[in-house]
N, C-alpha and C positions, 0 to 999 in steps of 0.2 A: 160793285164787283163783289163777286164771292167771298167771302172771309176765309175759306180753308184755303183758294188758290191764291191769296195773296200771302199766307201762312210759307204755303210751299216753295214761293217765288219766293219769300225772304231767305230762308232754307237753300234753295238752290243758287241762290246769289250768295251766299256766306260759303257755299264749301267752293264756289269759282273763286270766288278771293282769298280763301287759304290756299288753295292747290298752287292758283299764281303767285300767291308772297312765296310758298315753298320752290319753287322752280328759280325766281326772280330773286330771292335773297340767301348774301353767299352763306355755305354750310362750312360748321365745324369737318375738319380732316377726322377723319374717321381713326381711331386709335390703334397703334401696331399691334398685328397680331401675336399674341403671346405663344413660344414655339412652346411645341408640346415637349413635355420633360423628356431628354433621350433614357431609354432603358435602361440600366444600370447594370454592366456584368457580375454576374455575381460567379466567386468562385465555384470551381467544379466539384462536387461533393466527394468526399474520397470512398474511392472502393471500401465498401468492409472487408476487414480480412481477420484471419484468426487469430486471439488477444497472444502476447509475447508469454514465455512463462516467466513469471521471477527472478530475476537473479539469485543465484547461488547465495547463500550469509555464511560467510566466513565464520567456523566456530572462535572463539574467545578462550584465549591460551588460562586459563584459572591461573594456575605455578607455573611459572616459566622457568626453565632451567638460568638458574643464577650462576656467573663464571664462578670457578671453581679457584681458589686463591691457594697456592700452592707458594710454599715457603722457598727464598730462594736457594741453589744446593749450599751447604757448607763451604769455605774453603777447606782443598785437601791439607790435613795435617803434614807439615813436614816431615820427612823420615828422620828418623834420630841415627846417631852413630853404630857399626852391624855390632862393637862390642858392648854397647850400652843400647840394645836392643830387648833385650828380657822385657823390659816392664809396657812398654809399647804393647809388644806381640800378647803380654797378659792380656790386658787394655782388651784388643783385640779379639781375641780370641773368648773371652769371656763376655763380651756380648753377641758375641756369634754362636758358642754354644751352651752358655750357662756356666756359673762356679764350678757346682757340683760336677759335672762333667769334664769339666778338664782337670780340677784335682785328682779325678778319679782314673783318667786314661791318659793324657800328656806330661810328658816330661817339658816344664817350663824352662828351663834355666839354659842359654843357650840353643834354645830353641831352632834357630835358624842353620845354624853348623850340624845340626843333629839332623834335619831336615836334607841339608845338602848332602851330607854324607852316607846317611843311609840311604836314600835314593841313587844313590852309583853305586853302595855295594851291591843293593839289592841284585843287578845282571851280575854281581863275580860269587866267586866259588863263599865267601863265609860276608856274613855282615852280622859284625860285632852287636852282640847286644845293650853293650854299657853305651853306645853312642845312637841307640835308637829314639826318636821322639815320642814314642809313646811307653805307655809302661809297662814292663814283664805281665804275661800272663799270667794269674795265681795255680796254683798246684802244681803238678810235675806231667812229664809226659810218660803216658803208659800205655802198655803193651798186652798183648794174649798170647801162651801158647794154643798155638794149634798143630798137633801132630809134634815131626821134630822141629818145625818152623816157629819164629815168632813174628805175629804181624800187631800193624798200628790200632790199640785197643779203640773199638768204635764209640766205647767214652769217651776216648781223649776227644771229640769235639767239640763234646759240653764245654770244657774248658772253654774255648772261643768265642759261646753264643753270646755273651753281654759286649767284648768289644767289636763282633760283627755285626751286631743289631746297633749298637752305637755308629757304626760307621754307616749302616745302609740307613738311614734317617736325615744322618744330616745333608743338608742344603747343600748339594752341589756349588750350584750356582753362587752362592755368596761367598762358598770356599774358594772359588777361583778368585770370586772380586778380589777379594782379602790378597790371595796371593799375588793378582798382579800388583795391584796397590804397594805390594810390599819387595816386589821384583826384584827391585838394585839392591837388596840384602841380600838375597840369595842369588844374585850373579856375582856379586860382591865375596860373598862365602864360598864358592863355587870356583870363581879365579884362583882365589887362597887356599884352594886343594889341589893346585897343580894344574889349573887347565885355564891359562890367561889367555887362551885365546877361541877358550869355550863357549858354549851358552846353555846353560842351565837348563832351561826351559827344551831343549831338543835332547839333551838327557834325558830329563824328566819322560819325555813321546817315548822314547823309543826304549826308555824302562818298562814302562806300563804295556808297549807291545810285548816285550820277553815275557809281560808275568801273562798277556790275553791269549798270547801262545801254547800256555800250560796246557795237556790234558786235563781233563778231568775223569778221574777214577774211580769206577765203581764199586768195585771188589778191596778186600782189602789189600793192604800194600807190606809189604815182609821187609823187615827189619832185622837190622845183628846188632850187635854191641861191641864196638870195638874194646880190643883189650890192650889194655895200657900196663905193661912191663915195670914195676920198682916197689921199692918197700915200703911208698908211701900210698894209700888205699885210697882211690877216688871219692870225694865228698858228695859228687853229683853224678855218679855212673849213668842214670839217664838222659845225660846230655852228651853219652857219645854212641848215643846210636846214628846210625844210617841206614839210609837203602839197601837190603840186600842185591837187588837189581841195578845194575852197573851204568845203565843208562838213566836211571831218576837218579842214581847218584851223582852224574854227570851234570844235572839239571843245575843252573844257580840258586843262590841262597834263597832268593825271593820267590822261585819255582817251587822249592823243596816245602820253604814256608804255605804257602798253599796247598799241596798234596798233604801236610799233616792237619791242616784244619776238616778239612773233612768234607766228600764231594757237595752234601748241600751247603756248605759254608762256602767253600769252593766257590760252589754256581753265583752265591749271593754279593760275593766280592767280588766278581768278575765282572755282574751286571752295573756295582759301581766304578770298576774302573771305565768299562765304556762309556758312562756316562758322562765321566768326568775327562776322556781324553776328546768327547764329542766337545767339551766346552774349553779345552786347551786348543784345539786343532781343528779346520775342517779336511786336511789330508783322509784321504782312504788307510784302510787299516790294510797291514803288510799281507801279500799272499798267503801266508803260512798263518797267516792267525784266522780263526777259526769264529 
C-alpha cells in the first residue's frame, strides 16, 4: 500500500472520530448572554443664557448716628407765695435776660403787682408811673416851637431808643414760657385788684389790641402845657403836657405812650407786641386793628 494514502486514511479516520465524539458527547450550556449596558440618560444640558449682574453691596454705615441722650426735664419748681415772690421772679428773670439788664430796665420789687396793674391801666385814661415795671426813662420830655404851636420835639425819641432796642431783642418766646409758668401769680394779683372773677391773661389780649390799634404818626404831633393855677410853681412842668388834638388826647395812656416815643419806635414796638400776642393767642386780631 502506498505510504501517503495510508497517511491520509489515518487523517481522515481521526477528524470522523472527533466530529462523532463532538455530536455524541454531551456539550457544556453555552453561557448567558451578558445584556448590553442600557444607555444612561444623561441630563439635558442647560440653555446658556446671559450671566446675572451682581448683586447690589450695600455701603457700610463708617459713623452711625448714636441716640442722642437728652437729660431728663427738671421737675417744675413750685411757686412761692405772690407776696414773697420778688426773689423767684429775680431768679427768673435774670436768667432769661442777664443781671445787667434788668438792673438796668425793671423795677424788681413787687414785680408781679406792678405787672398786673399797669397792664389794665394801660387801656384807661392815666397809668401811674411809680407802679410801672419797668424804669422811668432818663432825661425829660421836650418839645419845639414851631410858628405859634408847640409840637413833640423829634429828639424826644432818642430818649426811648435803648429801652426799645432792649425790648425788641428779647426772646419772645421764653417770655411767654416764664409767664405762663408763673400764671397763678398774676391771676392771683389780678383777682386782688378787684376783678375775682377776671382772667388776666384776656386782659392782657385785649390790652395789646388797644395799643395794635394806635396809629402811627408821621408828622409831628402838637402839644400844650397845661396850666396849673397856685402859688406853688410846678417842679416838673413837662409832665403836664398833652395833645393839643382832642382826639389823641382822648386816646389811653398806653396809646398816648406810644405816639410820644416816636413813629419808627412806634413801628418797632408794635412789631413786638404782635409777636408776642401771636404767642398768647391764636385768635384773629380785632377788625379795627390794623
Amino acid at each position: 500500500m502506498n505510504k501517503s494514502r495510508v497517511v491520509l486514511g489515518l487523517l481522515l479516520t481521526a477528524v470522523l472520530v472527533g466530529a462523532l465524539a463532538w455530536f455524541l458527547w454531551p456539550q457544556p450550556e453555552p453561557p448567558a448572554p451578558v445584556p448590553a449596558p442600557r444607555p444612561v440618560a444623561r441630563p439635558a444640558e442647560p440653555i446658556a443664557s446671559a450671566p446675572l449682574p451682581p448683586a447690589p453691596v450695600e455701603p457700610v454705615i463708617q459713623h452711625p448716628v448714636q441716640a442722642i441722650e437728652t437729660p431728663p426735664a427738671p421737675e417744675p419748681k413750685p411757686l412761692p407765695k405772690l407776696d414773697a415772690s420778688d426773689a423767684r421772679l429775680k431768679e427768673d428773670l435774670v436768667a432769661w435776660l442777664g443781671r445787667k439788664k434788668v438792673q438796668q430796665f425793671l423795677q424788681i420789687d413787687t414785680f408781679v403787682r406792678r405787672v398786673v396793674v399797669t397792664v389794665d391801666n394801660l387801656a384807661r385814661e392815666h397809668a401811674a408811673p411809680a407802679m410801672w415795671p419797668v424804669q422811668t426813662t432818663p432825661g425829660r420830655f421836650t418839645t419845639l416851637k414851631q410858628g405859634d404851636k408847640e409840637i413833640v420835639s423829634p429828639d424826644n425819641a432818642q430818649r426811648y431808643s435803648a429801652l426799645v432796642q432792649f425790648i425788641e431783642v428779647v426772646d419772645a418766646r421764653q417770655g411767654v414760657q416764664l409767664y405762663v409758668t408763673l400764671y397763678p401769680l398774676f391771676q392771683q394779683a389780678y383777682e386782688e385788684l378787684g376783678y375775682p372773677k377776671g382772667y388776666f391773661n384776656d386782659r392782657l389780649v385785649a390790652v395789646i389790641d388797644k395799643l395794635l390799634a394806635t396809629p402811627v404818626y408821621e408828622q409831628p404831633l402838637q402839644v400844650q402845657l397845661v396850666e396849673v393855677k397856685g402859688p406853688i410853681p410846678s417842679e416838673h412842668p413837662w409832665l403836664r403836657y398833652e395833645f393839643a388834638d382832642e382826639a389823641l388826647q382822648s386816646l389811653t395812656a398806653g396809646q398816648k405812650m406810644l405816639l410820644r416815643t416816636g413813629p419808627v419806635n412806634h413801628r418797632r414796638l408794635r412789631a413786638k407786641l404782635l409777636e408776642i400776642r401771636k404767642l398768647l393767642t391764636k385768635a384773629a386780631l380785632p377788625a379795627g386793628t390794623r
